[in-house]
C-alpha positions, 0 to 999 in steps of 0.5 A: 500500500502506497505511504503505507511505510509511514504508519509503521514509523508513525506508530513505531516513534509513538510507542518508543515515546510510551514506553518512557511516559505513563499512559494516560487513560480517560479525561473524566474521573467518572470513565473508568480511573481515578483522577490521582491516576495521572497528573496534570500535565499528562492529561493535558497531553492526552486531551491535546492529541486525542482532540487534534486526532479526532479534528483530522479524522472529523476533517476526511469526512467531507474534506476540510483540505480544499484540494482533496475536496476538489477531488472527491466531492466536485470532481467526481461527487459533483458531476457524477450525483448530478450537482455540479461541472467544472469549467475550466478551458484547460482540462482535457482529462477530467471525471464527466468525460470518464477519463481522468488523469491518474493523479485525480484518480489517485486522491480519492483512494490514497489521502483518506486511507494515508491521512486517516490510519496515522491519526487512528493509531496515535489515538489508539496509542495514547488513550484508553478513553472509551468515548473517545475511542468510540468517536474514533471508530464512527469517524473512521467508517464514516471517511472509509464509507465513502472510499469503499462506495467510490472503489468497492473493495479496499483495505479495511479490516487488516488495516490495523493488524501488526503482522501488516506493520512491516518493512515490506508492508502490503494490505490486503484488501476486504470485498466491499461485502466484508467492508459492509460487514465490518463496518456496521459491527463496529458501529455497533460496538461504538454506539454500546460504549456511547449508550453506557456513557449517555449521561456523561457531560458534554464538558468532557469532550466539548473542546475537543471535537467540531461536530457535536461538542461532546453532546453524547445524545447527538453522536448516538442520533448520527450513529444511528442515521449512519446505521440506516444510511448504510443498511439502505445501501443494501437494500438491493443486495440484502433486503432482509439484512438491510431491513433488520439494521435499518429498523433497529436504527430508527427504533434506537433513535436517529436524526430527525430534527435540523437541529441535529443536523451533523454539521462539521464547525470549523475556522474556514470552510476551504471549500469556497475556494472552489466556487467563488476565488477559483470559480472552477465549478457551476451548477449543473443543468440537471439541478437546474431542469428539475428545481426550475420545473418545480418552481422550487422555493428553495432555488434562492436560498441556494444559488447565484442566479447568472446573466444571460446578456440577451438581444431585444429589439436590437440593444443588448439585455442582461436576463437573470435567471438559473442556468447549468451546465451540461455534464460532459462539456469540453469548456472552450472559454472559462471566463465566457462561463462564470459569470453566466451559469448559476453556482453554490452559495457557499461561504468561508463561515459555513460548516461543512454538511454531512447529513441532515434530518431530510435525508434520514427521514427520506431513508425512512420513507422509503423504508416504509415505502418497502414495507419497513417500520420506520415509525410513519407512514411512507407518505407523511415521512415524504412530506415531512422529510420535504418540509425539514428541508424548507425550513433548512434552506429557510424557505417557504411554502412546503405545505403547498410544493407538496401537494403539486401534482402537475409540476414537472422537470423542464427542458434544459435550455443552454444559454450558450445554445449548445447543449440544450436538452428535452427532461428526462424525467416526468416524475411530479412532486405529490405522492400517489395513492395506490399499490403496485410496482409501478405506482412504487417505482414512481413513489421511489422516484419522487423520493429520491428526487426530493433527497437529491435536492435536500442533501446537495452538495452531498456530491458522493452521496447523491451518487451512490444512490444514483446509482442503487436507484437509478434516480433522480434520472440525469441527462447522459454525458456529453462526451464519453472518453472512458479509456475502457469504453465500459460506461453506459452513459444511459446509467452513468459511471458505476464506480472510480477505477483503482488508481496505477499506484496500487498496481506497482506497490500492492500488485498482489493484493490489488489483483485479488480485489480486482477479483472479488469486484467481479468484473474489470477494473474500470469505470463501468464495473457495478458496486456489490450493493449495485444490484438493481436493474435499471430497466426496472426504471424505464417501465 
């Protein structure tokens, strides 16, 4: 495994340092140890490394490092959930042509996996904590979640084994089934320790982490919407498992208020850069054919509207409107588009989104759509889920958006009048009354829709469940450029391919991965919880 080496030297250096110093345990004396235990100083030193391990860990969820941002979440999240494109004139090689340099294909896969499992063994290495161990093992599925939902199977379950800490150190790889499994033990196991520990005050770790402040309640509601997240994931693969999980998490507690949003607070949200320094993003013209042909409320509460300088009656007019961008485009002139396509609005004091209520209570509607007890009715969860997200995005008028039976996705219109394009979906907003596979289909669409709206930017996300579903229906690619000519632009890229690194550090094990894939390395390979089939869609 690439960088793999520095882990070894990393945990190495930490453990020769332990074995001059006493070990440092918990930081209250209610935890598990007297106070008298350890001096002052010593667990000053133990708060200091535990906090500023969990802050880089909570920082790989969505990335905080803006470039690692680009990479994963606008890159390949954005334009392949149907978010957002980039601009800029002087790429060739780029994620919505499906033909990416190897350095962009490399980020995704190996930063979350070097930057994470230094920062988990020195907080493995220093305390005994049990929350903040617990924390640790949430933050850890949570960024490694979304690698395996990128790539499939990575390594996962050997990551933490000493007989891979060597001098010619390779990782063997888990299948993405194995990774599922391991994950959803260990979160498990997290929510047991937090469960025993509810009522430890939130002082004990306020300082110490950006996304709860030590709030135990609050950690346990995320744990539990990761829980069902992850087990609707399955819900093609395993419908009797993901079942299980999925109403063990909503009995158990989830999110279901914004006020419980999993937001991460930090200094400076870098991700700004990306849409109003660098100007290298747009939204997309599916956001825009979709949310225009609802009348959406929620449009100025979450983008820039562009100017379209129009001709009438021979003078020149500047237009205000929402215009996107088509996935796929070869951008001829970068400057022509910033000011014209609509983007994000996004500042430096924002937090960084993980998951909001919306998205869990549409987790449950389809839950209950599929005959799970998710505590509601699907419908009453739909339109609760819709007006969670109004009121997130500060909005009015969900009352009446969620009766609308007529409004449908628009025509995309280009305002540079070259990629214009008929909608591809006819799905409405209100629920249908009825039974039946069709009348189901149609419900999951509006659901899915509707989630794909709420949790924006939630690039990888959006995705992912693109990709299960196979909603919301997106507008193909433009230019197809797949190196392997295995994508089916009808239905999108299905996973990233692994990047060339891999290949010359862990030959042995990458081949093996490739195995339990199933199918070539390439972009078109489907994802083991990738089972649906998608003709199912177009009935």
């Amino acid at each position: 495994m690439m960088n793999m080496k520095r882990i070894y030297y990393l945990q190495r250096i930490i453990l020769s340092v332990l074995l001059l110093l006493p070990l440092s345990g918990c930081f209250d004396s209610d935890i598990n140890r007297k106070m008298y235990e350890a001096d002052d100083d010593e667990m000053q030193r133990e708060n200091h490394i535990v906090g500023a391990t969990l802050r880089v860990m909570q920082g790989l969820v969505s990335p905080t490092r803006e470039h690692l941002y680009q990479f994963m979440d606008a890159m390949a999240g954005g334009a392949y959930g149907g978010y957002m494109e980039g601009i800029v004139d002087t790429w060739v090689m780029k994620f919505s042509t499906f033909n990416p340099e190897q350095g962009w294909l490399k980020s995704p896969f190996a930063d979350p996996i070097t930057d994470l499992y230094p920062q988990y063994l020195k907080m493995l290495s220093v305390t005994d904590d049990p929350v903040a161990l617990a924390l640790g093992k949430i933050l850890r599925v949570c960024v490694m979640h979304r690698v395996t939902d990128i790539y499939g199977p990575i390594p996962y379950s050997q990551m933490l084994s000493n007989d891979n800490l060597g001098e010619n150190l390779s990782v063997p790889y888990d299948s993405q089934e194995q990774v599922y499994t391991q994950m959803l033990k260990e979160l498990e196991e997290a929510d047991k320790v937090l469960e025993e520990n509810k009522d430890l005050s939130s002082e004990a770790f306020r300082k110490l982490e950006d996304l709860y402040y030590g709030n135990i309640s609050k950690w346990r509601k995320f744990l539990h919407s990761m829980q069902l997240r992850i087990a609707m994931r399955m819900s093609y693969v395993n419908p009797t498992e993901a079942q299980r999980i999925a109403q063990n998490a909503v009995a158990a507690g989830v999110i279901e208020a914004n006020e419980d949003n999993a937001m991460l607070h930090v200094a400076e949200n870098r991700s700004e850069l990306l849409f109003n320094n660098w100007n290298d993003y747009r939204i997309s013209a599916d956001l825009v054919s979709v949310m225009k042909g609802y009348e959406d409320p929620r449009l100025d509460a979450m983008f820039v509207k562009g100017t379209n300088v129009v001709e009438v009656d021979g003078e020149p007019k500047e237009v205000n409107d929402f215009y996107g961008v088509r996935i796929g485009i070869f951008t001829e002139k970068k400057d022509d588009m910033i000011n014209l396509y609509s983007k994000q609005i996004i500042s430096s004091t924002d937090p960084y989104l993980w998951m909001n209520a919306a998205e869990v209570t549409f987790l449950r509607a389809e839950g209950a759509l599929r005959g799970w007890d998710m505590g509601g009715e699907p419908q009453a969860l739909y339109e609760k889920a819709i007006a969670l997200s109004f009121e997130e995005r500060g909005a009015t008028g969900a009352d009446k958006y969620v009766k609308d039976a007529e409004k449908k996705p628009v025509k995309y219109v280009d305002p540079m009048g070259a990629y214009s394009a008929d909608a591809v979906s006819e799905i409405t907003i209100a629920w249908e009354q009825g039974a039946g596979k069709e009348i189901f289909e149609r419900n999951l669409e509006r659901i899915i829709t509707q989630k794909w709206i709420a949790i924006f930017p939630l690039g990888l996300e959006a995705w992912a469940e693109h990709r299960r579903t196979g909603y919301p229906r997106l507008l193909p690619a433009v230019e197809n450029k797949d190196p392997n000519n295995s994508v089916d632009i009808a239905i999108g890229p299905r996973r990233l391919p692994y990047p060339a690194d891999e290949y010359n550090s862990n030959a042995a094990n990458i081949a093996k991965a490739v195995q339990m894939l199933g199918g070539a390395d390439a972009a078109g390979t489907p994802l083991w919880w990738d089972a649906k089939d998608h003709s199912v869609e177009n009935n």
